[in-house]
Structure formats: C-alpha cells, structure tokens
C-alpha positions, 0 to 999 in steps of 0.5 A: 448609164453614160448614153443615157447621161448623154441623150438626156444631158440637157435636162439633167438637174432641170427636171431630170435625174438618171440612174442607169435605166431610172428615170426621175422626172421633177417638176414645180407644176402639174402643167410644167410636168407634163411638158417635161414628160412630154419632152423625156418620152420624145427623147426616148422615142427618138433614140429608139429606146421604151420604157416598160409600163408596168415598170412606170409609175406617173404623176406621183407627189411621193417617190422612193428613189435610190434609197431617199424619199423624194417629194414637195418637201425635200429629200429624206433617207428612205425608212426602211433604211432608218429601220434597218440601222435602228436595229444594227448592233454595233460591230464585232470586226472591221468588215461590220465596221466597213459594212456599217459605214458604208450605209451611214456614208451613203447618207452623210449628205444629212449628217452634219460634220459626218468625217469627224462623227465617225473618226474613231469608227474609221480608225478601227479599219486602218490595218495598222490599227487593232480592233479594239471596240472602246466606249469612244466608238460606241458613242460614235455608233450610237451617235450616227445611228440617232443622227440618221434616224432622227434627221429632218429633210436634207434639201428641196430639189429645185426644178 
C-alpha cells in the first residue's frame, strides 16, 4: 500500500485513489479520463507493475469502491450495506454493540453529529459500565440505523 501511495503520490486526490492494490481513476471529462488513465498505465509500466484484465473494469459512470458507491453525483453508502443494517436487530452484549458501531462508524462521514447520536451505544462498552440495553439506547440504534438508510449523497468528489 505504501509503494503504491508512493509511486502515484502526484496524482493522489487529483484523479487517483489507492487501496492497496485498488486503483480508482476519477475524472470530469471523457477526454481528461483518458489522459489520466493514460498517465496511471504509464506509471505502472514504468514500475513494472500490471494489472489484471478481467480484474479492471474502464470507462464506468458508476463504481462500488470500498463499501461507497461513487459517481456523478456524489459518494453514497453502498445498499447492500443499507440492507445489511435495515435488518440488525439491536444488540444483545457490548461485542454486537463494538460490531454495530463499527460498521455505523465507517460511515459517520454521512451522519451529522455521529459521536453524540451514538453516546449511549458507546457507553455501554465501557468496562466499567453494565450492560444494561434501556429505551435511550434503543432510540440510539434506531436513530443510527434511519439516519444511514435514509441519507443523501455525502459529497462530490472534485477532480
């Protein structure tokens, strides 16, 4: 992941993003895309690096891309992650408490005021804390869970 930060440091929230060995090209235009592919495929070339073809998929005006959906309009949470909390049943013991947060947190970018929303959730994995699952936190988790499946589009990335 670092060489891969490296080599493309240039480019790196111009028109690239990099996970790993995920590559993300953005772009405003159909001809500035092209550029910029062109300039990513030389970089890989020149580092001796390839990519995969059936792992590449090129031109697309819609992308999955670490659990978001990227495209004209913005970055969104991914639906099959808004079914997968449309259906959690709240928590029975602070690990389904850490495991609940945990996916709500990844997406707190689209949750305004996420920290102070989810409080009494995070109170209850405190170890000092008994577990005790009161109509406060069920307001809480009910709270999070219509706030991630009825958000709007976080932001637009700007090439």
């Amino acid at each position: 992941m670092d060489y891969m930060n490296r080599i493309f440091r240039p480019y790196l929230d111009k028109f690239v993003i990099i996970f790993i060995d995920d590559i993300l090209i953005y772009s405003k235009t159909p001809e500035e895309h092209a550029s910029h592919l062109q300039i990513v495929l030389q970089v890989l070339r020149v580092r001796k690096l390839y990519a995969k073809p059936s792992k590449c998929e090129f031109w697309m005006s819609e992308v999955k891309f670490l659990s978001h959906v990227i495209n004209k309009e913005g970055v969104a949470v991914d639906p099959s992650k808004v079914e997968a909390v449309l259906k959690w049943e709240h928590p029975r013991n602070v690990t389904e408490v850490w495991s609940f947060l945990g996916l709500t947190e990844y997406y707190s970018r689209f949750i305004r005021k996420f920290s102070q929303i989810a409080l009494p959730l995070t109170r209850l994995t405190r170890k000092d804390q008994p577990y005790v699952w009161d109509q406060k936190c069920e307001k809480t988790f009910q709270t999070l869970k219509t706030n991630l499946t009825t958000m709007c589009w976080s932001y637009q990335i700007q090439p």
